[in-house]
C-alpha positions as CSV (number, residue, x, y, z in Angstrom):
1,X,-15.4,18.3,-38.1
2,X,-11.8,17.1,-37.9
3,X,-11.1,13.1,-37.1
4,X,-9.4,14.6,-34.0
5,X,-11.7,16.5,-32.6
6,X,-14.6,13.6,-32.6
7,X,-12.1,11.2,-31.1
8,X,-11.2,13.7,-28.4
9,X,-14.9,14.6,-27.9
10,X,-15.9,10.9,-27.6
11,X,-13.0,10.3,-25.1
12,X,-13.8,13.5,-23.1
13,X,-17.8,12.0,-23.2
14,X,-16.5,8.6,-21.3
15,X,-16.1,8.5,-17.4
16,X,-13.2,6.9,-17.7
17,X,-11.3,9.7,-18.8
18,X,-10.3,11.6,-15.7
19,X,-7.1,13.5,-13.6
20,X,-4.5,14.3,-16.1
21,X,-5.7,12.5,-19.2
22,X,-8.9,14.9,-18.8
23,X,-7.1,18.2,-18.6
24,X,-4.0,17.4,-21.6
25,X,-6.8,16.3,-24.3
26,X,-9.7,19.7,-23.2
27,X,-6.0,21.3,-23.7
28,X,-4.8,19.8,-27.1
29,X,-8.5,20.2,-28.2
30,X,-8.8,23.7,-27.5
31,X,-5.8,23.9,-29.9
32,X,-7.0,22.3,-32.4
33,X,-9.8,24.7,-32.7
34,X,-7.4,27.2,-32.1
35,X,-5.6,25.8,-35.7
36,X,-2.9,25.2,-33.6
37,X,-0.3,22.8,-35.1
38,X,0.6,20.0,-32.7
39,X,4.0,19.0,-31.9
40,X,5.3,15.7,-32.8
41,X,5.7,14.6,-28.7
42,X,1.8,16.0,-28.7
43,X,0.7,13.9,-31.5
44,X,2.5,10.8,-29.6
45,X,1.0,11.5,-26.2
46,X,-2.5,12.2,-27.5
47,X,-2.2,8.6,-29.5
48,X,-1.5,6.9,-25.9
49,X,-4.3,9.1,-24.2
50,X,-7.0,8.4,-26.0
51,X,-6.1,4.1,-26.3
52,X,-6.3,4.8,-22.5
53,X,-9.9,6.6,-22.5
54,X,-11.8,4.3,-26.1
55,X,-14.3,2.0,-25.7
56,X,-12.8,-0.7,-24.7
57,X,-11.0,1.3,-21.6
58,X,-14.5,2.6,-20.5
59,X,-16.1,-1.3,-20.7
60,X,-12.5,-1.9,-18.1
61,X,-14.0,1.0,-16.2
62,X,-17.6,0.1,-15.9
63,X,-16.6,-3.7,-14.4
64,X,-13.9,-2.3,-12.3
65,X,-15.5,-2.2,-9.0
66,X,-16.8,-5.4,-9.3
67,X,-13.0,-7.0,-10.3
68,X,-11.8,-5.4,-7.7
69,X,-14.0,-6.3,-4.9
70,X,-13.5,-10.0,-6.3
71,X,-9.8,-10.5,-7.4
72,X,-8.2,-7.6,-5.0
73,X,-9.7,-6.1,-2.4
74,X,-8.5,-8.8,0.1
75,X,-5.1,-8.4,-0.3
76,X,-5.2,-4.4,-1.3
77,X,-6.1,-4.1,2.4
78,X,-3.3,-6.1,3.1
79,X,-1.2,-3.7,0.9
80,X,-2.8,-0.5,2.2
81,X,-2.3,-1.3,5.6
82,X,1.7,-0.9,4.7
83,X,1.7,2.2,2.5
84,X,-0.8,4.1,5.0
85,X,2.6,4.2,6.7
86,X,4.4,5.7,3.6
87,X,4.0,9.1,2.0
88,X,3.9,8.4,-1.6
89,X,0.7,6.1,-1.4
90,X,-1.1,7.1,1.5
91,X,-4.3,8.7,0.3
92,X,-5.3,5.9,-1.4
93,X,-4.6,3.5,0.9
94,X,-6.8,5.6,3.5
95,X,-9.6,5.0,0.8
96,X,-9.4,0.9,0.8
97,X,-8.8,0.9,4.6
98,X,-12.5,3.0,4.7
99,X,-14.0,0.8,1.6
100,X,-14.1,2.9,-0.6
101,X,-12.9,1.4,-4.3
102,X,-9.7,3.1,-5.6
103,X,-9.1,4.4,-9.1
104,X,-8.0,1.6,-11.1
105,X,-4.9,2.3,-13.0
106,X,-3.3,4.0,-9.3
107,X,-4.5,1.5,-7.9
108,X,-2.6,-1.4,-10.1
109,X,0.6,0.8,-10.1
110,X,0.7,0.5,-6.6
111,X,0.0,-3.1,-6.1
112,X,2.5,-4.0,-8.5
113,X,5.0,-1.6,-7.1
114,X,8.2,-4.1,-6.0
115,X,7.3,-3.1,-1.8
116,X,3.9,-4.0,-2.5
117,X,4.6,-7.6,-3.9
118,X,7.1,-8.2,-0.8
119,X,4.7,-7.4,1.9
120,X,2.3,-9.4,0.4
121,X,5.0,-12.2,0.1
122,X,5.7,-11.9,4.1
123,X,2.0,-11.6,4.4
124,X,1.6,-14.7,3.2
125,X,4.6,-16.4,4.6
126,X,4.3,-19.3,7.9
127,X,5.5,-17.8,10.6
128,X,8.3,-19.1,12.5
129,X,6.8,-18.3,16.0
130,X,3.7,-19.2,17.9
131,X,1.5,-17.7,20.4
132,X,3.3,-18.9,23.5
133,X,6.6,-19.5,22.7
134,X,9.4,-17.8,24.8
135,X,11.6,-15.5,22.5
136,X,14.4,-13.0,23.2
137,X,16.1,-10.1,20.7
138,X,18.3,-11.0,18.0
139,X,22.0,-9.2,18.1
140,X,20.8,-6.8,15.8
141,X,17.7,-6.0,18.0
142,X,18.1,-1.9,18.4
143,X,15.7,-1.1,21.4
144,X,13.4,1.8,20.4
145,X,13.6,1.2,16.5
146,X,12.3,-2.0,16.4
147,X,9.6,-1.7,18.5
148,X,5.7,-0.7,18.9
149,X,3.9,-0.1,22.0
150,X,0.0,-1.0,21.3
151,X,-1.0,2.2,22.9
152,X,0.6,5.7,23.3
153,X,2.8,5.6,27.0
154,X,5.1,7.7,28.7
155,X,8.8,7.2,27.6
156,X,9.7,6.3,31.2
157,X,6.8,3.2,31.2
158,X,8.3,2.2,27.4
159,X,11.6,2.3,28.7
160,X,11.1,-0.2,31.7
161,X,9.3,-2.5,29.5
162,X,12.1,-2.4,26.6
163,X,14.9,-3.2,29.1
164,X,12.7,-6.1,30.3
165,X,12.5,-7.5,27.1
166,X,16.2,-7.0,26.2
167,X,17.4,-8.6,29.5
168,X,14.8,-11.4,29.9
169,X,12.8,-11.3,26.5
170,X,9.1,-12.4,26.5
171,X,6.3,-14.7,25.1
172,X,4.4,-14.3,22.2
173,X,0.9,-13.1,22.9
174,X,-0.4,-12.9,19.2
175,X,0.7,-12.9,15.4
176,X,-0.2,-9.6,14.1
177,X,-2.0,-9.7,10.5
178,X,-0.6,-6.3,9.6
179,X,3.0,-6.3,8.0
180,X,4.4,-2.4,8.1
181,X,8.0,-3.8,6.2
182,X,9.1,-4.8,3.1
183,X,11.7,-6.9,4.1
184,X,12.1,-10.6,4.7
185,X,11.2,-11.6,8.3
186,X,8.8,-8.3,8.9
187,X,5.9,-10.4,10.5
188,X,5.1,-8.6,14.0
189,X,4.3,-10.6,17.2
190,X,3.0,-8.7,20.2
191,X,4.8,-10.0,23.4
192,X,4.4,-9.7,26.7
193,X,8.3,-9.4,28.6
194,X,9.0,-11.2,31.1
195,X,7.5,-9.5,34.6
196,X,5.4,-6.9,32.9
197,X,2.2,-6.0,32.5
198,X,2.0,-4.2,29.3
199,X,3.1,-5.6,25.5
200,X,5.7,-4.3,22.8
201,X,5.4,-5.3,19.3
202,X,8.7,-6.8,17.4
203,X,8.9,-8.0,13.7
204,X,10.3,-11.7,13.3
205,X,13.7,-10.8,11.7
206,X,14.5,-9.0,15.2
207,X,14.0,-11.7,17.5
208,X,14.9,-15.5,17.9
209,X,14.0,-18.7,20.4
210,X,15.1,-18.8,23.7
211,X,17.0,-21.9,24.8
């Protein structure tokens, strides 16, 4: 038996070996046996697959839920509550938003992914309002895009309330935990406008004191 085939076999034997990785080395090995000659971009992928599925990978593997529920799982709900609202990420943040422990190394590619770190970073951030204060729309408040209704309404009943926040702004009823922006300023505060009964939802950067 070749040197390849037992390191293939031993990495195919480990349940840390999985998706893609799985399916290119039962692929490469059914080659081999074939007497197949590998191409030299095969030999170099197969080197990096099987450092990601040895020994030491599958001892990574076996701890992983444990790490993650100490060192991450706070803040990856903090992360999938933002990419539930993206396309690219989404399944997996459905997953941490239900508990469930995500796949490690899609998991780490995602929480080091640049939009990750900044919503995190505004997460984490003071915010520069408090429940009660009286704020109005910034200049480059834009009605309908910057805003969330709590609940699904009519258009006519969102309308009202928008323009009464436009004219007369509102005060803050509460600083939402959930950031849905990358961007500086994204934290949301739910307000209440100024004579209605029924609050809109406006990240920071949108919105300012009123004097």
């Amino acid at each position: 038996m070749s040197d390849m085939k037992i390191k293939i076999e031993a990495a195919l034997s480990r349940s840390v070996c999985g998706g893609w990785d799985r399916s290119f080395l039962e692929s490469i090995l059914e080659q081999h046996v074939k007497g197949s000659e590998l191409s030299v971009k095969q030999k170099q992928t197969l080197g990096k697959v099987l450092a990601r599925n040895n020994e030491a990978a599958q001892s990574i593997h076996d701890s992983w839920a444990d790490v993650y529920e100490k060192d991450y799982k706070k803040n990856a709900l903090v992360v999938a509550a933002y990419h539930i609202h993206q396309p690219y990420y989404k399944p997996m943040s459905v997953d941490i938003l239900s508990n469930k422990v995500p796949e490690r190394s899609k998991f780490l590619r995602m929480y080091d992914n640049k939009y990750s770190k900044k919503v995190l970073s505004q997460h984490g951030a003071e915010p520069k309002y408090k429940v009660g204060d009286y704020l109005r729309p910034r200049a480059n408040f834009s009605s309908y895009r910057n805003v969330e209704f709590p609940s699904d309404m009519v258009w006519a009943e969102q309308n009202k309330v928008v323009k009464s926040f436009s004219n007369r702004g509102g005060f803050v009823l509460k600083v939402e935990a959930e950031i849905r922006s990358a961007a500086k300023g994204a934290k949301r505060y739910k307000l209440l406008p100024i004579g209605e009964t029924i609050p809109l939802i406006v990240e920071e950067r949108h919105l300012k004191k009123n004097r």
